[in-house]
VEXNUBA-109813 format. One line per field, with one value per atom (N, C-alpha, C, O): chain; residue in three letters; z, x, y; residue number from 1. Coordinates in steps of 0.05 Angstrom, whole numbers, plus 5000, padded with zeros to 4 digits. Layout:
# residues N
ch <- [A / ...]
aa <- [ALA / ...]
up <- [Z / ...]
east <- [X / ...]
north <- [Y / ...]
i <- [NUM / ...]
END
This chain:
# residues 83
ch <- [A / A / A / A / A / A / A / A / A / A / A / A / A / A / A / A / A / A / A / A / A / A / A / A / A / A / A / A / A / A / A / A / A / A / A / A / A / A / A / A / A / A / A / A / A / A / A / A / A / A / A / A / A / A / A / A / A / A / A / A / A / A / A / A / A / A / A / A / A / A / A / A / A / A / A / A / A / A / A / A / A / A / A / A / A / A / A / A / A / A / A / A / A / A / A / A / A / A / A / A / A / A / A / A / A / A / A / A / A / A / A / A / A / A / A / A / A / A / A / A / A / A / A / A / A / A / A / A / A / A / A / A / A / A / A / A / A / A / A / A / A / A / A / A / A / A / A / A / A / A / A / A / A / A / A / A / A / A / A / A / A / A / A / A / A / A / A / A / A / A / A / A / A / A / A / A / A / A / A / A / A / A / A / A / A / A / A / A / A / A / A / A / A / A / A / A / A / A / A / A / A / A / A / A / A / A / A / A / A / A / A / A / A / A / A / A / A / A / A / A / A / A / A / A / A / A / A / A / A / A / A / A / A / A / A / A / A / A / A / A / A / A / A / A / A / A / A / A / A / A / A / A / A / A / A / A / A / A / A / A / A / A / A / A / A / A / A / A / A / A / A / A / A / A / A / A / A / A / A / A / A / A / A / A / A / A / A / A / A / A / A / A / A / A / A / A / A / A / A / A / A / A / A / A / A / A / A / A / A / A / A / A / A / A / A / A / A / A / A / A / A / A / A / A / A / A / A / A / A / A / A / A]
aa <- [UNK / UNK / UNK / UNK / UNK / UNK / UNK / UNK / UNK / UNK / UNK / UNK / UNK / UNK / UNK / UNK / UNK / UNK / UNK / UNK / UNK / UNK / UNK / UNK / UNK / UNK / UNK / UNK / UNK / UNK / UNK / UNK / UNK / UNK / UNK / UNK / UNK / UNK / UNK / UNK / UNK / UNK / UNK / UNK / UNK / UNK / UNK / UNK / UNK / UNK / UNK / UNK / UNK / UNK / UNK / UNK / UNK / UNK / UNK / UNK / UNK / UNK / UNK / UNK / UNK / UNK / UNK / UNK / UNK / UNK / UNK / UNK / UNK / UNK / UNK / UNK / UNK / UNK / UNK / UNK / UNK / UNK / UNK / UNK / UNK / UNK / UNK / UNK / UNK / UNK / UNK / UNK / UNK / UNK / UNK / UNK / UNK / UNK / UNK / UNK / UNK / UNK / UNK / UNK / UNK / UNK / UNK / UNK / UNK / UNK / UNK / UNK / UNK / UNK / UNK / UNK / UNK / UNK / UNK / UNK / UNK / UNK / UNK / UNK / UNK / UNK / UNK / UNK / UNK / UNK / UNK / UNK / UNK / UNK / UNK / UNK / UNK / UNK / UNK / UNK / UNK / UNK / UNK / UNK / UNK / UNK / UNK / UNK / UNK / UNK / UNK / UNK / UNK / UNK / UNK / UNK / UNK / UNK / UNK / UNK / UNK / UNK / UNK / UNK / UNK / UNK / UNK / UNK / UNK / UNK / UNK / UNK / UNK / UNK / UNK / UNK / UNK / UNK / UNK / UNK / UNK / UNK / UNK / UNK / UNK / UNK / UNK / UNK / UNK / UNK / UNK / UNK / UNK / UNK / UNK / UNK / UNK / UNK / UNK / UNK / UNK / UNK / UNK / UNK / UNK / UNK / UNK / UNK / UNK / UNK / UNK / UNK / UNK / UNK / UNK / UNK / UNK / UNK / UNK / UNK / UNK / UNK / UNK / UNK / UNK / UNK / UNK / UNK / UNK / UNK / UNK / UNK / UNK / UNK / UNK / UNK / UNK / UNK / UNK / UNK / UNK / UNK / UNK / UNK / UNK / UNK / UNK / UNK / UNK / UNK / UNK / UNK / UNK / UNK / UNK / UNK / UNK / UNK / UNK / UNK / UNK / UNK / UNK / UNK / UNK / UNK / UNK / UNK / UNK / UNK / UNK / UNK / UNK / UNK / UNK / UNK / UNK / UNK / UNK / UNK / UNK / UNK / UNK / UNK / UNK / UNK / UNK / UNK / UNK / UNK / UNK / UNK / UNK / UNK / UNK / UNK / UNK / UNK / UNK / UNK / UNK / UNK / UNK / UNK / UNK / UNK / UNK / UNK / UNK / UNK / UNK / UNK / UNK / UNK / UNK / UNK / UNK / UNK / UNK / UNK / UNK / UNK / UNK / UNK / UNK / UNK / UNK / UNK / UNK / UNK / UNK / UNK]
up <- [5455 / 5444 / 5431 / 5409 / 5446 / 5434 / 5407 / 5386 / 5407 / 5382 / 5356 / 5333 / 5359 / 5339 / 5333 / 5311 / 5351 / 5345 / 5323 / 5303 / 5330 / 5311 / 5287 / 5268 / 5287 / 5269 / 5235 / 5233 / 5216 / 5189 / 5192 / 5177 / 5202 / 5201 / 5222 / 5233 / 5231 / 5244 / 5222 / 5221 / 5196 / 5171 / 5150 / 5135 / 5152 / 5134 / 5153 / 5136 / 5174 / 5177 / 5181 / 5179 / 5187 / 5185 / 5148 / 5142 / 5128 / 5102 / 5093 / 5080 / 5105 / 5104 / 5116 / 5104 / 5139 / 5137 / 5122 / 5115 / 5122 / 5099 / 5071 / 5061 / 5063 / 5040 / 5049 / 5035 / 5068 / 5075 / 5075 / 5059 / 5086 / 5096 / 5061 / 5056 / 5045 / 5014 / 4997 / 4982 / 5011 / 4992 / 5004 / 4994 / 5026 / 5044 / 5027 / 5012 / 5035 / 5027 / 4991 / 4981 / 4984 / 4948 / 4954 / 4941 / 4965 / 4963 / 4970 / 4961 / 4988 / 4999 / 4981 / 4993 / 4956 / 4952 / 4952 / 4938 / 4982 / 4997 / 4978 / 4971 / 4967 / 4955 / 4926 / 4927 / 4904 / 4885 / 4886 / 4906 / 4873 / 4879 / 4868 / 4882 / 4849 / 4841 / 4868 / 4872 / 4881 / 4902 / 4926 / 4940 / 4935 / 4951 / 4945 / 4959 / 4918 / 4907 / 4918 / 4933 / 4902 / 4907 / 4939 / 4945 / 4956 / 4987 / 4995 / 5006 / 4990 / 5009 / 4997 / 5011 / 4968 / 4960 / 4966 / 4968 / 4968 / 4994 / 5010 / 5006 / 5036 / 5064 / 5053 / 5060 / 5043 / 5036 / 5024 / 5039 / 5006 / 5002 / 5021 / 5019 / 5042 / 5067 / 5092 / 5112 / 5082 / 5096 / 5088 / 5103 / 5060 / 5041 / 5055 / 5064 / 5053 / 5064 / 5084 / 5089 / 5103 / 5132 / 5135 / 5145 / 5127 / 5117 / 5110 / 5119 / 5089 / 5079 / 5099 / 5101 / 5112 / 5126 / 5153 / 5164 / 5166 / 5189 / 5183 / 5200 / 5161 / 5144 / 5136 / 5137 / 5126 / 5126 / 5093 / 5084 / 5085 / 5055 / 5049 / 5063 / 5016 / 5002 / 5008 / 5019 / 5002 / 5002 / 4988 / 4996 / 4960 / 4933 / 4939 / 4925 / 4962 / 4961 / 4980 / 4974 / 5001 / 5024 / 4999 / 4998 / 4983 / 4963 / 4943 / 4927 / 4940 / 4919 / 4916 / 4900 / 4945 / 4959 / 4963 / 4960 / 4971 / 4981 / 4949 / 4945 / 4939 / 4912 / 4904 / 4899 / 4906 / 4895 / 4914 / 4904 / 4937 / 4962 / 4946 / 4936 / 4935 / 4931 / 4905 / 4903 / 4886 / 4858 / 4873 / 4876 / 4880 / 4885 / 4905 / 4903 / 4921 / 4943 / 4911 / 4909 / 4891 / 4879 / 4849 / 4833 / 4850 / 4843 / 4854 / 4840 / 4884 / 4894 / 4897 / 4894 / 4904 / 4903 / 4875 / 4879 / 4842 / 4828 / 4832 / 4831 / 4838 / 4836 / 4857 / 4860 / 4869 / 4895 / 4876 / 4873 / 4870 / 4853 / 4839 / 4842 / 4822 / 4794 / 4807 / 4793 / 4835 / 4850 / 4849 / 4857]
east <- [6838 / 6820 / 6795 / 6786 / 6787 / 6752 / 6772 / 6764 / 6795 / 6799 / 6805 / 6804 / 6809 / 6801 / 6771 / 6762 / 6761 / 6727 / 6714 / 6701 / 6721 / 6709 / 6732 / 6727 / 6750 / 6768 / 6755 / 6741 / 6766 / 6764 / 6781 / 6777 / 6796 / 6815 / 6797 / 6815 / 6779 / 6761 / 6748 / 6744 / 6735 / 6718 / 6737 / 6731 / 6763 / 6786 / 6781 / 6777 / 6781 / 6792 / 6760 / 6760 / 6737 / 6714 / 6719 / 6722 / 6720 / 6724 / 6739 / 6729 / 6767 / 6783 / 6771 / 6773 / 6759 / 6750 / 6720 / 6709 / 6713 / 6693 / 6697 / 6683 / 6722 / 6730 / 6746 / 6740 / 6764 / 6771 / 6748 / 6750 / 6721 / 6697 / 6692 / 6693 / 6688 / 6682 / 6691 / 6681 / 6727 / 6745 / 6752 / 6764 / 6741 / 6733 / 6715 / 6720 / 6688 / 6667 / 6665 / 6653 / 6685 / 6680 / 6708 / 6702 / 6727 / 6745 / 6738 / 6750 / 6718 / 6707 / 6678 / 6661 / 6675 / 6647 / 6620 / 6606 / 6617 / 6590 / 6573 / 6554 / 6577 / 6563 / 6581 / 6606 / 6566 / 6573 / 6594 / 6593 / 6607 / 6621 / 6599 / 6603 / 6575 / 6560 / 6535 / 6526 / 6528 / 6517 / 6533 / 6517 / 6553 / 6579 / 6570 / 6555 / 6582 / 6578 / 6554 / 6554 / 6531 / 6505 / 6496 / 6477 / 6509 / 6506 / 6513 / 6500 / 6547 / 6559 / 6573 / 6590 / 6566 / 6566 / 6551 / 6560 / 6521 / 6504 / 6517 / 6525 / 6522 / 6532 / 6566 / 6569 / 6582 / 6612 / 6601 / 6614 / 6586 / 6580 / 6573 / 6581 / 6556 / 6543 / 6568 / 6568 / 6589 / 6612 / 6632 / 6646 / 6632 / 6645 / 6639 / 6655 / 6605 / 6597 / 6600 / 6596 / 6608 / 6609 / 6638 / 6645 / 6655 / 6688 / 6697 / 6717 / 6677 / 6676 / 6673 / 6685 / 6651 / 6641 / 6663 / 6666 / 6682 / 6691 / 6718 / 6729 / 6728 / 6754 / 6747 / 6764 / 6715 / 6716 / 6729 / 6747 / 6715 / 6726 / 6705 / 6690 / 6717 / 6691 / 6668 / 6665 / 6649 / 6621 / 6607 / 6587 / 6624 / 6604 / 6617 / 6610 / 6639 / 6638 / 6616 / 6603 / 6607 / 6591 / 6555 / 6545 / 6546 / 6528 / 6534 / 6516 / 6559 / 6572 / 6566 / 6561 / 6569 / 6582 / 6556 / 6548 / 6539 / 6513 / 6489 / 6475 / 6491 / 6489 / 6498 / 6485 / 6524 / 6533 / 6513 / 6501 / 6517 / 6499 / 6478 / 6476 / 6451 / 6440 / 6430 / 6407 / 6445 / 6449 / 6453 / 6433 / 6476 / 6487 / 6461 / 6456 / 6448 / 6421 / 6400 / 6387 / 6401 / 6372 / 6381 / 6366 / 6404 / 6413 / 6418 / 6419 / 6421 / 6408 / 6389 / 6388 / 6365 / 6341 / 6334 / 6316 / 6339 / 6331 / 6333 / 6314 / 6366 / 6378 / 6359 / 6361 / 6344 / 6333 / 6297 / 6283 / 6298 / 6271 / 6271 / 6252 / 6290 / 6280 / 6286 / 6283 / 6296 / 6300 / 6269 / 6260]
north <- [6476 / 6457 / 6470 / 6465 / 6486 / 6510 / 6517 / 6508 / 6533 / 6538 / 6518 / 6528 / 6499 / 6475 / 6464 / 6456 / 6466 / 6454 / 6478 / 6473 / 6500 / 6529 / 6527 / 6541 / 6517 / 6528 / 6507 / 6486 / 6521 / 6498 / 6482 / 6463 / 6479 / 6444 / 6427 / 6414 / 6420 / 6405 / 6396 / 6372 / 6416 / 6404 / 6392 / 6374 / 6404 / 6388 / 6352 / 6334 / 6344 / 6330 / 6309 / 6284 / 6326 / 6308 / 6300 / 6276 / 6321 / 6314 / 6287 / 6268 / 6290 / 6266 / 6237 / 6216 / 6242 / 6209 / 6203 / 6182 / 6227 / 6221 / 6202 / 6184 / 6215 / 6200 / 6179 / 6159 / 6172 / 6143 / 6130 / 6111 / 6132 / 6119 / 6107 / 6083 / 6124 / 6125 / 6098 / 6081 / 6108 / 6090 / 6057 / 6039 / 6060 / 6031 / 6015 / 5995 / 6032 / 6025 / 6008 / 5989 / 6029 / 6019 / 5993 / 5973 / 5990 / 5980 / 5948 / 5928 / 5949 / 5927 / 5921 / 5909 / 5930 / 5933 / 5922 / 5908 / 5940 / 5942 / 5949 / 5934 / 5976 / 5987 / 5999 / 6003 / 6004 / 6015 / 6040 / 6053 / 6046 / 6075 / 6093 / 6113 / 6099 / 6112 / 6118 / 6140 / 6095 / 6103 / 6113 / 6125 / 6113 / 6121 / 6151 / 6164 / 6159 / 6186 / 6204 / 6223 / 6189 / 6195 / 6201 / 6217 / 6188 / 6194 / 6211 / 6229 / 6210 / 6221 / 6247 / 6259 / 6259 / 6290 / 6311 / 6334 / 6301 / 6321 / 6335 / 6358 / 6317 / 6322 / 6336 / 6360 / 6329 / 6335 / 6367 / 6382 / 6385 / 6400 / 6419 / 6442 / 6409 / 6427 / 6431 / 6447 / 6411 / 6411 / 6433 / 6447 / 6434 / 6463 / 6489 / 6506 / 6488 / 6514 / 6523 / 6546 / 6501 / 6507 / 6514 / 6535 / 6494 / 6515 / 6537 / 6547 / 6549 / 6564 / 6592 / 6613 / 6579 / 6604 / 6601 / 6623 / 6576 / 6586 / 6598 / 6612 / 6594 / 6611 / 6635 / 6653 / 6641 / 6674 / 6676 / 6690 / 6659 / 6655 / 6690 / 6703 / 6691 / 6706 / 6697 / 6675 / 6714 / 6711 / 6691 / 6679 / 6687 / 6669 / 6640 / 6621 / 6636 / 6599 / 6598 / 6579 / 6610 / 6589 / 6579 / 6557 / 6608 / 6595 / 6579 / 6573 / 6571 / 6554 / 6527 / 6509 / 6533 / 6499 / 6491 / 6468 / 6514 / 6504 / 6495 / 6475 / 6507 / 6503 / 6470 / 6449 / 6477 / 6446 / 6415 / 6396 / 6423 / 6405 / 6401 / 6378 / 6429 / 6417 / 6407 / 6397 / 6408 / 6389 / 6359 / 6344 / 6352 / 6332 / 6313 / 6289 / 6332 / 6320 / 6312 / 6291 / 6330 / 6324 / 6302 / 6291 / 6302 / 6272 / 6249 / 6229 / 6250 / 6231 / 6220 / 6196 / 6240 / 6238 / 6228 / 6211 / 6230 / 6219 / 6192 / 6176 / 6182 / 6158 / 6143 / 6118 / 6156 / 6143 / 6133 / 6113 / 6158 / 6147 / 6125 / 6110 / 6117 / 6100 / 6078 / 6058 / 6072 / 6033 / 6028 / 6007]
i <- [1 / 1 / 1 / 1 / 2 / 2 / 2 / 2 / 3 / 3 / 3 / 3 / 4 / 4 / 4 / 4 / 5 / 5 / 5 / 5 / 6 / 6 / 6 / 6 / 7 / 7 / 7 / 7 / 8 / 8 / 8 / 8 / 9 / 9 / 9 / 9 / 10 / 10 / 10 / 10 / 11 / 11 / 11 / 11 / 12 / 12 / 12 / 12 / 13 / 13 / 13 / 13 / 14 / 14 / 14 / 14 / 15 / 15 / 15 / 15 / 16 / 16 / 16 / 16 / 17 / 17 / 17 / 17 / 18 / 18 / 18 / 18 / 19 / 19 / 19 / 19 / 20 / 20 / 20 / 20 / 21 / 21 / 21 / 21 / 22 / 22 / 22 / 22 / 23 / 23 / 23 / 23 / 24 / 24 / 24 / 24 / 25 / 25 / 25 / 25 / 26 / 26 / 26 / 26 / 27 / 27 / 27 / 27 / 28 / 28 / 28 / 28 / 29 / 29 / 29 / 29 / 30 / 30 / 30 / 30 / 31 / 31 / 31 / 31 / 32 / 32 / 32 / 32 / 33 / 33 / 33 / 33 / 34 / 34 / 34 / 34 / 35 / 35 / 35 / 35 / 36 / 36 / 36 / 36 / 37 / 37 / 37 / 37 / 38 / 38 / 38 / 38 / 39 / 39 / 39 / 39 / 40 / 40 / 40 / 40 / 41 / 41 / 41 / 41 / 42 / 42 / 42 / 42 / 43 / 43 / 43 / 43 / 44 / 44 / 44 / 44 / 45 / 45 / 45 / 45 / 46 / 46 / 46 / 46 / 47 / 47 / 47 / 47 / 48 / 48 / 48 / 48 / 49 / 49 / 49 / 49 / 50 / 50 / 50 / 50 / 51 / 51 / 51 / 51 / 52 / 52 / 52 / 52 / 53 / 53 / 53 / 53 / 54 / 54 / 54 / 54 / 55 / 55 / 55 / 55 / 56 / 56 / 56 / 56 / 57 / 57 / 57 / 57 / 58 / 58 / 58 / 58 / 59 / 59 / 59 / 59 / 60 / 60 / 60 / 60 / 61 / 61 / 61 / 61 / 62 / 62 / 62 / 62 / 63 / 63 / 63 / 63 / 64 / 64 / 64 / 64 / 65 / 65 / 65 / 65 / 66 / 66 / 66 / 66 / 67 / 67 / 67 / 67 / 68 / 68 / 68 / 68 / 69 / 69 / 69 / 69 / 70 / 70 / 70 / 70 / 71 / 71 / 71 / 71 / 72 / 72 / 72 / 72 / 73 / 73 / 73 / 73 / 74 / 74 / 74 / 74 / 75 / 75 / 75 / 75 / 76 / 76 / 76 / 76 / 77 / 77 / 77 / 77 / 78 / 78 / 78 / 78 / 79 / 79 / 79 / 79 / 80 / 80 / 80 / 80 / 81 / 81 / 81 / 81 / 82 / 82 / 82 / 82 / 83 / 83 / 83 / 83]
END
């Protein structure tokens, strides 16, 4: 079991209901799919890096991903401004 909690298929599978959670959410629409996006690409990004890093990928995805996180955070943050 310790070797699943450290392993990247723990972030494959937080990933996966991430996006069930997504495709609920828009399916039932609670909320926009553009705010869906806007939320929940932050966190799914910081989730990359952290994959990234427990697979022992190359060096240039864990700043990739982290990179991407934070575009996707400071487009949020716009979308958050102009309400």
């Amino acid at each position: 079991m310790t070797a699943f909690l450290t392993s990247p298929h723990l972030i494959d599978l937080i990933l996966g209901f991430t996006l069930v959670e997504a495709i609920v959410i828009v399916a039932l629409r609670i909320l926009p799919p553009l705010v869906i996006a806007r939320t929940l690409l932050p966190g799914a990004g910081v989730m990359l890096a952290l994959r990234a890093a427990l697979a022992q990928s190359a060096w240039p995805w864990v700043p990739l991903a982290l990179a991407f996180a934070l575009v996707a955070h400071l487009f949020d943050l716009a979308g958050r401004r102009r309400r």
